[in-house]
N, C-alpha and C positions, 0 to 999 in steps of 0.2 A: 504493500500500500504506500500510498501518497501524501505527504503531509500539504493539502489546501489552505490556504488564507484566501476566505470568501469575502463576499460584499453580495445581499441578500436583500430582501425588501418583500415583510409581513401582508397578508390583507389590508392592514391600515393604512399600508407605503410608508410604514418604519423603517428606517437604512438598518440594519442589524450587521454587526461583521463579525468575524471570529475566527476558528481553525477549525478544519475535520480532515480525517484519514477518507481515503477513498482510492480505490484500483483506478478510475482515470477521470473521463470529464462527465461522463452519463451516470456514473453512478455516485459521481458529486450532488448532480443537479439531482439522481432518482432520491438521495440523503436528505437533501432540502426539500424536497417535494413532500416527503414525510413528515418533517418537521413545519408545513405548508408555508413552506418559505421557498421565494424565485429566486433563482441565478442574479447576479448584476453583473458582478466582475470577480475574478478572483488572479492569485500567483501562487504560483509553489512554495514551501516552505521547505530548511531542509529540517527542522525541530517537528520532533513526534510528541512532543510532550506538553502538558500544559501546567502552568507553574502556580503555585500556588502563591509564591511571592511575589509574581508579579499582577495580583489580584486575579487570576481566571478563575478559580476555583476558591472558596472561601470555606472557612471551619462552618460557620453556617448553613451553605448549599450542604456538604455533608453531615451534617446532624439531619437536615430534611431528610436528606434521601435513606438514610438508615432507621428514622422512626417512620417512615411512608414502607417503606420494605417489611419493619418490624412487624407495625398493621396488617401488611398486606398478605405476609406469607404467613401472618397467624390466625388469622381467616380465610385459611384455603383459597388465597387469589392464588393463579399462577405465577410466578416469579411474572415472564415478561408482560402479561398483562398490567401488574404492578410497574414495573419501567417506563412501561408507554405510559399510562397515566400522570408518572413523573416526570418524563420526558415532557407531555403536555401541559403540564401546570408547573415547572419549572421557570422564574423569570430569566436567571443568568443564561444568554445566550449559547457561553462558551461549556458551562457545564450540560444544556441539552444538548451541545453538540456530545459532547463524554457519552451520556446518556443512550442517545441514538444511535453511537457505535458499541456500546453493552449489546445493544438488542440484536443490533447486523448480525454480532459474532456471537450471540450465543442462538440465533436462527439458525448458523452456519454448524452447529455441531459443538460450541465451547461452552466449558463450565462459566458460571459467573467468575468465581476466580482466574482463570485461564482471561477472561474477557479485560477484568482489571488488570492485569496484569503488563499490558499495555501502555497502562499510565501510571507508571511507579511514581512520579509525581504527585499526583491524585490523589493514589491509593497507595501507599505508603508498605513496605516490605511488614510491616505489624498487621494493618488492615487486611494485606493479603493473604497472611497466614489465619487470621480470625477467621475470614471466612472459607477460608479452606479449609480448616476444621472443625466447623457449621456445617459445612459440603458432606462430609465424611460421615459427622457422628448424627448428621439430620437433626442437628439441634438448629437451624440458619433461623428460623427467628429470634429465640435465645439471643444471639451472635448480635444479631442487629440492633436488639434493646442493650446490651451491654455496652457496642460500641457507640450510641445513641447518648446513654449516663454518659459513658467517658468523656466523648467530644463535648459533652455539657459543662462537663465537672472544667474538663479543661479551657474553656470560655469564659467560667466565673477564675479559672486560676488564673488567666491572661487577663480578665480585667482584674481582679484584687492585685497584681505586680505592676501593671500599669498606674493604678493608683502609689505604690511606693518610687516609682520613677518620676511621675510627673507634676506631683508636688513639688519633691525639692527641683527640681527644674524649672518649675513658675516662681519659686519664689528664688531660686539662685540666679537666675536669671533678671530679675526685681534688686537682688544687689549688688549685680555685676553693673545693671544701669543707671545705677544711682551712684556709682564708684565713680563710671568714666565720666556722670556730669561733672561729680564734683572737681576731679582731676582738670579737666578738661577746662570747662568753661566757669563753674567758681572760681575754686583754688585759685590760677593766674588775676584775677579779677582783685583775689585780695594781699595776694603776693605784693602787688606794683605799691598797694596801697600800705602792708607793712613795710616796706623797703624805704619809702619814701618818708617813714617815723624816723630812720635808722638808727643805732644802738645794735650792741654784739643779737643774731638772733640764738633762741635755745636751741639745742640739739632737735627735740622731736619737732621744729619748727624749720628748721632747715632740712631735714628726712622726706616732711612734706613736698617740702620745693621741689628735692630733687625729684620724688617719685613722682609730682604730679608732671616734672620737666619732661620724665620718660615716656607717660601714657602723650603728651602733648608733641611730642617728636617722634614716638614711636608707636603709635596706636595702632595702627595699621598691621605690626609686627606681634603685639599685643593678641590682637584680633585673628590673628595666621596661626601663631606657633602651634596655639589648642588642636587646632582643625587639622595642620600637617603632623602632630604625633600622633594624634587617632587615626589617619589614613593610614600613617606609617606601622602603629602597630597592630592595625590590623591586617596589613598585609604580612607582617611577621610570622602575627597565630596564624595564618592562612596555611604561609607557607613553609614554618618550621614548628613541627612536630614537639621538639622542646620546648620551644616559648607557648606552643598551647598548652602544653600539658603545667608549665607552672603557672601560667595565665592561670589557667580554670581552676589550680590552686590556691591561687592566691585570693580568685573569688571568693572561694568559701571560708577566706579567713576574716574580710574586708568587716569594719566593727559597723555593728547593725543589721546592716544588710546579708553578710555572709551566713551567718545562721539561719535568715528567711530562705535564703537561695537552697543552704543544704536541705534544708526538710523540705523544699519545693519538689526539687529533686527527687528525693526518699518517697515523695506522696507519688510521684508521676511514677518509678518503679515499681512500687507495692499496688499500685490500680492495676498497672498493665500485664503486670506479672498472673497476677491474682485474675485477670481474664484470658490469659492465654493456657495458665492451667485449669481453670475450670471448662476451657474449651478443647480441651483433651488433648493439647502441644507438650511435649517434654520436655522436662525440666531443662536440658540442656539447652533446648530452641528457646526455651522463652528466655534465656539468661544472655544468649545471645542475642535476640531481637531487640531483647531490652538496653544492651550496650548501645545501640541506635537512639533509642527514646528520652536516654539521660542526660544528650548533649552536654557530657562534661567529663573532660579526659581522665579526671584523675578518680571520677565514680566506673567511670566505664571500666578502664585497666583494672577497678577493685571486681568486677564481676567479670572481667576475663580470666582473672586470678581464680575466683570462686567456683567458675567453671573448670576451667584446668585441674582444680582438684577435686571435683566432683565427679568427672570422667574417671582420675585413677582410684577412685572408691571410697574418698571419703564422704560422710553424711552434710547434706545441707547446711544446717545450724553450722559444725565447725566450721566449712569451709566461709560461709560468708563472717563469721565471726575472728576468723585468721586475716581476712581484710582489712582489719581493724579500721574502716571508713561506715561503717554501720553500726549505731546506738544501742544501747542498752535493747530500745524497748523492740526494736527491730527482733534482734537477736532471741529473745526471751518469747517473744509472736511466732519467729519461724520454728522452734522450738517444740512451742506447745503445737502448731499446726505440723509439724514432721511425726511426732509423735501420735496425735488423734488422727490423722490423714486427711485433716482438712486444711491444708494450705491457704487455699484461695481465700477461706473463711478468716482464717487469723492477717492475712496479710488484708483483706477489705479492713480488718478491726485499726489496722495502724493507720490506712489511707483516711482513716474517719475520723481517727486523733489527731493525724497530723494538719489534716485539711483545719478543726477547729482551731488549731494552736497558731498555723499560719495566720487564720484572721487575725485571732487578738494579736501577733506579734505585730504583723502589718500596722495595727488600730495605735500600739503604743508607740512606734517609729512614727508615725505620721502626728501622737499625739509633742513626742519629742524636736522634731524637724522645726517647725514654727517657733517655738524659742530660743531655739540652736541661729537659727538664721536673722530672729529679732535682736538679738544679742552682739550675734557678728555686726549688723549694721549697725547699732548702737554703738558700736567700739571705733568704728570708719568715721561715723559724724562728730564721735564725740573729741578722738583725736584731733578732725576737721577745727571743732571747735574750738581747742585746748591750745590749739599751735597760731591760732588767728590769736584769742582772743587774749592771751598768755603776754604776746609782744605788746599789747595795746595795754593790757592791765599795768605789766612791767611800767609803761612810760607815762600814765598816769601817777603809780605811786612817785617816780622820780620827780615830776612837777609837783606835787605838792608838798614835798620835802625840798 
């Protein structure tokens, strides 16, 4: 098949554009024809895949399609009778094209998994496994409400961590611009006007000068340096393996934050894990899938570790406990679940603790942050104030003596 970049136009003569696979130009147009959408224009592309980052596919669209599927295969719809109706009442153009090519290829003889499998992007080497082991054990509704909670659960984690980002960045942001006024356009304003008292000035009064000299001749530099280290190291962790792996270390040490991060982490393994074994995946698949879901080198290496010794026979518990990057309560849950054989069940009980503890951690960092940063600028204006009004005071007592 052919990767198309279309240009399309609804019953209403809506422009609609997007991507779809297709063997040539008739079974382009026969694609859209189903989707009751006309040909306009289209070009070859040479990308098979649709990205998630770059908005085609959203956490969203997927949560629909997995509680629409959950529904639909639980009430003895047929699978693709369920698709097309998704397909049809789907808005995102680019995910009914995804959609419409499920149904092409599983008309043609392929499993749903087989059919995902085409857009690793999409559907993600975890998701594909989920439902291949839906496929298998005929639990595929099952499958779909579980990965339904997840992608839920992990919506409310992605806005609760956005919330600890975006504060202190509105308000760091708030005293980063009240720095360069003062720097910039008071400060000098009242420099000319102490200079012109003259007498020796104090130390933190001349500090001022300088620094406000720097922001006032170098701002520009100022305004650069931030933006070219972050491009620079992030091309580092990109490209060197060691700087990720202390990078991501060094994350989960970072005061505040690094603790929300690790039990972020810990909550998004023990969900995913806890559905890939109750979906009847081995322990080894799911320890491996899950080094993907961690995104963080130096948890990941902890469960390549745990795996490697799981394989040559030792039990669960130690092995992930010989990692020594998993908590007390981790350890003490896989434990009781190794022993009763209910895994998935002790490890939900942690995702449940951990998710509560994240909010309240998040609630007191955020209640922390606003006095941290009220403080910081109180100390900016106050020095402001201290280094102005210090020379002026000074030269009043001398005149009246």
């Amino acid at each position: 098949m052919v990767m198309y970049a279309y240009q399309s136009m609804d019953a209403s003569g809506r422009i609609i554009r997007g991507n779809m696979d297709a063997n040539n130009l008739p079974d382009l147009e026969l694609r859209l024809k189903r989707m009751d959408l006309d040909l306009v224009d289209f070009h070859l592309k040479a990308n098979k895949t649709f990205s998630i980052s770059k908005g085609s596919v959203t956490r969203r669209d997927l949560i629909i399609f997995c509680f629409h599927l959950e529904q639909m295969t639980a009430a003895g719809v047929p699978l693709l009778e369920g698709l097309s109706d998704l397909r049809d009442s789907t808005e995102n153009p680019r995910f009914r094209a995804v959609v419409a090519d499920l149904i092409e290829n599983i008309e043609g003889g392929e499993q749903l998994s087989e059919a995902m499998a085409r857009y690793p992007v999409v559907f993600d080497r975890t998701f594909h496994a989920l439902i291949t082991a839906g496929e298998r054990s005929g639990k595929l509704p099952e499958v779909f409400k579980n990965l339904s909670d997840s992608l839920k659960w992990q919506d409310e984690l992605a806005a609760q961590t956005k919330k600890i980002i975006m504060y202190p960045l509105f308000v760091g942001t708030i005293v980063i611009g009240v720095t360069f006024f003062l720097m910039i356009f008071l400060v000098p304003q009242l420099v000319s006007f102490i200079k012109n008292m003259g007498g020796e000035l104090p130390l933190y009064t001349t500090a001022l000068i300088f620094i406000s000299g720097i922001f006032v001749n170098y701002w520009y530099l100022i305004l650069a340096l931030p933006i070219l280290g972050f491009i620079s190291l992030k091309l580092l962790i990109k490209n060197n393996p060691l700087a990720r792996y202390r990078f991501d270390g060094y994350k989960l040490r970072i005061w505040l934050v690094g603790p929300i991060l690790h039990k972020i982490i810990l909550s998004r393994f023990t969900t995913f894990f806890a559905l890939m074994y109750a979906a009847g995946i081995t322990i080894l698949d799911a320890i491996q899938l899950s080094e993907e879901i961690v995104n963080n080198e130096v948890i990941a290496d902890g469960l390549r570790r745990a795996r490697q010794m799981i394989s040559e026979g030792q039990g669960v518990t130690a092995a992930f406990q010989s990692t020594g990057i998993f908590p007390p309560l981790v350890i003490r849950m896989l434990k009781v679940g190794e022993s009763t054989g209910q895994l998935d069940t002790a490890l939900h009980n942690v995702s449940y603790f951990y998710n509560r503890e994240i909010k309240e951690m998040i609630e007191r960092v955020q209640a922390l942050i606003e006095p941290i940063m009220t403080v910081v600028l109180g100390l900016i204006l106050g020095w402001v104030m201290l280094s102005v009004l210090g020379p002026i005071y000074d030269l009043i007592s001398k005149i009246k003596t």
